[in-house]
Each structure stands twice: as structure tokens, then as C-alpha cells.
N, C-alpha and C positions, 0 to 999 in steps of 0.2 A: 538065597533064592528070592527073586523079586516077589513083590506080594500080588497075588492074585488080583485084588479089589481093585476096582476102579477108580477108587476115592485119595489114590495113594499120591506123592505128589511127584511120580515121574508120568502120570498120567495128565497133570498139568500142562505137561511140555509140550510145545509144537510139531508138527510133523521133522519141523527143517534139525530140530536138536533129535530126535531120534536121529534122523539122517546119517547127522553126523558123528554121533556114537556109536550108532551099530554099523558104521563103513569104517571106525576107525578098530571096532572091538572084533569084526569079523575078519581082521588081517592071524588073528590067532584064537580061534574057537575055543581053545581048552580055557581060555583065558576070559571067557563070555559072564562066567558066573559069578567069578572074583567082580569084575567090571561092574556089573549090575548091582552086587552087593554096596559096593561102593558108591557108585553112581544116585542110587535109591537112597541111602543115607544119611547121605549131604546132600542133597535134593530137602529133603525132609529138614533137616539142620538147619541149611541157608532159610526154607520158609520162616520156621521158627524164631530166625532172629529177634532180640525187641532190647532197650536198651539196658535192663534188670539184669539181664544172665548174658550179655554181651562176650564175658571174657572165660566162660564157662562154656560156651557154644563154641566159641576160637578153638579153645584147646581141644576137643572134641571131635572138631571137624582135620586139627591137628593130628590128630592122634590117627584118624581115618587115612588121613593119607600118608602118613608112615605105614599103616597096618599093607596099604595098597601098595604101594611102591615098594615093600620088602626094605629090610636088614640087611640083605646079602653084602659080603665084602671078598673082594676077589669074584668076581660068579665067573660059573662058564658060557662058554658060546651061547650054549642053550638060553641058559638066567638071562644074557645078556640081551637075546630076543625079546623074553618075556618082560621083562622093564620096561624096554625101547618102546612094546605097545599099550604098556600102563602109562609111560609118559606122555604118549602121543592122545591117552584118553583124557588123562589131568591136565594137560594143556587145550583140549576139545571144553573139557566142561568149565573150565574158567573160562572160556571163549565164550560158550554159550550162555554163562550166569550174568555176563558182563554186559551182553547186550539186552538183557532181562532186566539192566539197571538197577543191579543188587549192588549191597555195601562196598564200592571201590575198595577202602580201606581195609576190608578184611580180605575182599579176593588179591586183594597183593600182597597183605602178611602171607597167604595162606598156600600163594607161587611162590615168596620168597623159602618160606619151608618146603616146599616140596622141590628144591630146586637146593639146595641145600643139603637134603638127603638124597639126592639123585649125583651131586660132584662127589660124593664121601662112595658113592656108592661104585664109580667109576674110574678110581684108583686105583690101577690093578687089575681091572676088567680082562677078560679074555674076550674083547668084543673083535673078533676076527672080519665079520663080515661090516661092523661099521655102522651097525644101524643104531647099536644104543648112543652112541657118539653123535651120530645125527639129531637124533630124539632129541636128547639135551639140548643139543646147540638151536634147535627148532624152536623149544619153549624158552628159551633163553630171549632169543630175540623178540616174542611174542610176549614176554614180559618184563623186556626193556620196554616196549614198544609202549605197555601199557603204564608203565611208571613216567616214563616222560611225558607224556601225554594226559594223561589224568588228573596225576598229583600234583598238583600247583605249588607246597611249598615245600622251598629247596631244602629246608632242614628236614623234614621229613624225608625226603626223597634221597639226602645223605644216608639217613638210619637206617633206611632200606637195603640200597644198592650198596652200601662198603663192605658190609658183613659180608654177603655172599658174593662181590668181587672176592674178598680177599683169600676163601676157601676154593676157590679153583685153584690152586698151590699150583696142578700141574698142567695148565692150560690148555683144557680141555676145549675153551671157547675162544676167540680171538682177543686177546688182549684189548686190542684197542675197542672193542665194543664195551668193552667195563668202562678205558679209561676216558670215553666219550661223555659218558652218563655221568659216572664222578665227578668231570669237567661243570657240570651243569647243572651239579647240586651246588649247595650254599659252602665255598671256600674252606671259612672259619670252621664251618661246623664237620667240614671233613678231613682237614688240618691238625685240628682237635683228638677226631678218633686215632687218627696217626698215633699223633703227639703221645698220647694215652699210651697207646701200645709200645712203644719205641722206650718208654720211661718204666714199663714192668717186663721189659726184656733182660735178661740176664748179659752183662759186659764181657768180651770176650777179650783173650790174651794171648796177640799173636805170638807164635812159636816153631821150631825149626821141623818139631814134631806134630806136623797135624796129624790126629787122627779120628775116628767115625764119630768120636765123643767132642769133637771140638766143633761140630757142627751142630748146634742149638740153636731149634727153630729154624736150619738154612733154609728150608724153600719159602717162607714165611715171609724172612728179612730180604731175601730176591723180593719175590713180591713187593713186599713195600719201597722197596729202591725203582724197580721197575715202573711204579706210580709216580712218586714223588721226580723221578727225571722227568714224566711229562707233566707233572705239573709245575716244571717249574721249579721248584721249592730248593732253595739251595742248602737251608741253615739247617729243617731237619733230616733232608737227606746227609749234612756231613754227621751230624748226631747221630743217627743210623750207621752209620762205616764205623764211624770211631770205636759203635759198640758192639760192631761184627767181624773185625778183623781178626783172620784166625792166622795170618802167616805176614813176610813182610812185605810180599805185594801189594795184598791190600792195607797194610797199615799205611803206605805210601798212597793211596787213594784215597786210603780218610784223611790223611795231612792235607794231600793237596785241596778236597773238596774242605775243610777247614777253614785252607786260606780264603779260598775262593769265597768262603762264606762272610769272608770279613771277621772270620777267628784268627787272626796271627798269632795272638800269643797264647792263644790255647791249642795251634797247632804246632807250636816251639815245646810246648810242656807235655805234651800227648807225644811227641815224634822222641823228646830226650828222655820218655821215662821207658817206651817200646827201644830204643837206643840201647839202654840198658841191659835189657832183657834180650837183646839179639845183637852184640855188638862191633859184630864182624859181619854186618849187614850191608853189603854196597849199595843195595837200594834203596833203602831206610836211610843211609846214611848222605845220599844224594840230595834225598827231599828236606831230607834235617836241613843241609847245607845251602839248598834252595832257598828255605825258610829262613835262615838266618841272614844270608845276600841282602833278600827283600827287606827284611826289619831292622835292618842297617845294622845286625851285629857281627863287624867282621871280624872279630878279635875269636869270637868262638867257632866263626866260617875255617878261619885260617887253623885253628886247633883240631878242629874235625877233620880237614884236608890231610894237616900233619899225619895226625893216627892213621888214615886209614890208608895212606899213602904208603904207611910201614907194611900196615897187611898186604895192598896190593899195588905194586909200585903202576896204575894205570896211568898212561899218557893225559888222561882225562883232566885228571886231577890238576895239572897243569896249565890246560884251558881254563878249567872252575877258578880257578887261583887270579886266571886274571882279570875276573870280574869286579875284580877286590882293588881300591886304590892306594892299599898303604904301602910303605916301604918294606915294610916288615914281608907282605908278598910275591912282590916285586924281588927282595931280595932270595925267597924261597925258589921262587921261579928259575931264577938263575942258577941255584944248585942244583937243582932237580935235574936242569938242563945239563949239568957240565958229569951230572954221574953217567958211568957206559951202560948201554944199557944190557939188561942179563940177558 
């Protein structure tokens, strides 16, 4: 319940910041008291700041807007209302605190968390009519808006924006608005968090049997592929594949983005040890052969041709053959050609 007294510190506030709480909190009345509670608060909080209990006030006001935006996982329709107009209040009073020229740095940790608990929260949702999906993507843009514009440096402004790019797993918001922002932080220092993640990923080992278990961390590893394509980044996007293929499609998409990276021979040794482990693979066994053309080894091109030419007598294999200049090919070529065909 707000406090009576006049002394209190949402009594401070302007007419124009009322305005715009109680046009944003009267979209759901039952939801007026929660609002205020909250509202009144962090009001109180933010005055308090000073720089002795700085990291003790963070968390606090933390903790506030978890209590306000709710736990719920999965909600219904209903829940999904009531969010929609707690976010539309938490994205109003950062609006309002900001232009009161309070701590930048804390009112954007303090949207990066509440924006944080709001994608975990939208997973699942039953938001039928679309508004909690609006909501979000509302305050989203209103604290892109203020991160690129405020915070000046771009390693900061990394530490910020990757964490909570990389939790919309299920793209709630428009990709390229993240991968805007990322663009415009500091490289190195977002390269790095990658890098970081990609190196405590668990390796995966493509097989003819996927199943629900052979997908660790999948929408994670999307995500970060989905980045790293626009940014460019060719060497830890192939490190990425190589440690995400779960079958030999993709194994053949980390070979080839391997080579591409200027790995050839750790895409010969990566492609002949997944060879192994699948090796009645025509399409692993194409990229092998690819791989081997390019690094001038045709003696093991022409032996891979062999084999698998036995499993499946394809016409292909016969074109591949003659990218090859030895006799030894040439001479292959010519049986191949004179057996009938089945």
C-alpha cells in the first residue's frame, strides 16, 4: 500500500511521471497495488543511492523487480496479461528515472535484469492475444535504445547486451536487433565471451542415431552460430560446428566451414575420425574427398573413391575421380566405365 505521508519519495515525482504510471498501471486495476508497492520502493531505493552500499541497493532493487515481474513459467492467457502491464510499468519508470538523471549504470544493469526474467518468463507462454510479446519487445527496444546511446564504452556495452542477446534462445525479439548492438560493442571483448562459451561446451559425436539426448545446449549453439555468421567470424564459428554435430550433415558443415577457416588439416583429421564412426557415409565421405582434392592428397582421394564406390556404385564418383591427375585415376576411371551398369 503506498504510504500515506507526503514526505514519501513518490511524492517527489512530477506530475508528468505520475501521468505516465497511472495511464500505464490503469490498463489493469487489480494490478494498481502490486504497481505502487513497487513503484514506491524503488523510488525510495534509487534516492538512497550513495557510493558505500552501492552494490547492496543493486541487489535490492534487483530482487524488487523479480518480486514485480513474477516467477511464472509457462503462465496463462490471464498471467500473460498481467506481466505485459508490469513490463509496460518497469520499462515507464526506467523511462522516468533516466530522465531524472539517476545512475545510467545501474538503471541498465537493473533493465538488463528485468529483461532477463521477462525472455525466461516467455518461454512457453500462453500469450494468445500477443500483448506480453509486445511488452517485451517494447522494452527491449527502449533499452537497446538506452545502452547505445548512453554507454560510451564498448566493453561495457559488450557485458551488457551478449548475456541477454543470448537468453532469447527462442526469438522472441528480432534477431537483428541484438545482432545490431553486438556489432557496436568492442569485437575482442565479444569474441572472447563466445570464445569462453564455445570452449565449456560439451563435444558432440555425430551418429546415425540421433536422439532428444544428442541435442546439448541445441538452441544455445543455434544462437551462437546465428551470431557469429554475422559477424563474420569464420574460425570460431568452424570451432562451434565441429563441437555441435550431432549427425553427418552437419559434420560436413563443420569440415567444410573448417576449411574455409584456413583449418585443412584439422579438417582431414576431424572429417577421417567422424569417417570412422560413420563409414558408409556418402556425405561425409564426399567432404573427406573434397578435403583431400584441395591438400593435394590424392593417393587417399583415390582410396576413399575406391571404398565407397564398392558400397554405392554412383556415377559421381567417376566425375570426382577426375579431378585427380594421376594415372593410377585415370586408369580407375576407365574400369568403372567398361563395368555394365546394374
Amino acid at each position: 500500500m503506498a504510504n500515506d505521508k507526503h514526505s514519501n519519495a513518490l511524492a517527489a515525482r512530477t506530475g508528468q511521471d505520475w501521468l505516465m504510471w497511472l495511464g500505464r498501471a490503469s490498463l489493469h486495476m487489480p494490478e494498481m497495488h502490486r504497481a505502487f508497492q513497487f513503484l514506491e520502493n524503488s523510488c525510495e531505493l534509487v534516492d538512497s543511492v550513495n557510493d558505500a552500499d552501492i552494490k547492496m541497493t543493486t541487489r535490492r532493487l534487483k530482487q524488487l523487480i523479480s518480486r514485480f515481474v513474477g516467477q511464472t513459467r509457462c503462465p496463462s492467457a490471464a498471467t500473460c496479461e498481467k506481466v505485459a502491464v508490469r513490463t509496460q510499468i518497469l520499462d515507464g519508470w526506467l523511462q522516468s528515472e533516466l530522465n531524472r538523471n539517476s545512475d545510467i549504470n545501474l538503471l541498465v544493469e537493473l533493465g538488463a535484469h528485468g529483461l532477463q526474467k521477462l525472455l525466461a518468463i516467455c518461454e512457453g507462454a500462453d500469450d494468445k492475444h500477443g500483448l506480453l510479446l509486445k511488452a517485451v519487445r517494447e522494452f527491449t527496444r527502449d533499452w537497446l535504445h538506452i545502452v547505445s546511446t548512453r554507454i560510451e564504452n564498448t566493453i561495457e556495452r559488450a557485458h551488457l547486451v551478449y548475456p541477454v542477446a543470448m537468453l532469447d534462445q527462442a526469438g522472441l525479439v528480432d534477431p537483428s536487433w541484438w545482432w545490431k548492438q553486438i556489432a557496436l560493442c568492442d569485437r575482442h571483448t565479444v569474441l572472447g565471451l563466445i570464445e569462453l562459451e564455445i570452449n565449456e561446451m560439451n563435444e558432440m559425436q555425430p551418429s546415425s542415431n540421433v536422439s532428444w539426448r544428442s541435442f546439448d545446449k541445441r538452441w544455445r549453439r543455434l544462437r551462437l552460430r546465428a551470431l557469429l555468421e554475422h559477424l563474420a567470424e569464420k574460425h570460431l564459428l568452424a570451432e562451434l560446428l565441429r563441437k555441435s554435430a550431432v549427425d553427418d550433415f552437419e559434420a560436413v558443415v563443420a569440415v567444410r566451414a573448417l576449411r574455409d577457416a584456413g583449418r585443412s588439416r584439422d579438417a582431414i583429421v576431424q572429417a577421417e575420425q567422424w569417417m570412422r564412426a560413420l563409414p558408409r557415409s556418402p556425405v561425409l565421405a564426399d567432404a573427406l574427398f573434397d578435403v583431400y582434392v584441395d591438400d593435394g592428397w590424392d593417393d587417399e582421394a583415390l582410396a576413399l573413391a575406391l571404398t565407397h564406390y564398392s558400397y554405392d556404385p554412383n556415377p559421381a564418383w567417376i566425375d570426382k575421380l577426375g579431378r585427380l591427375n594421376s594415372a593410377a585415376a585415370k586408369a580407375q576411371i576407365k574400369l568403372w566405365k567398361k563395368q555394365p551398369v546394374a
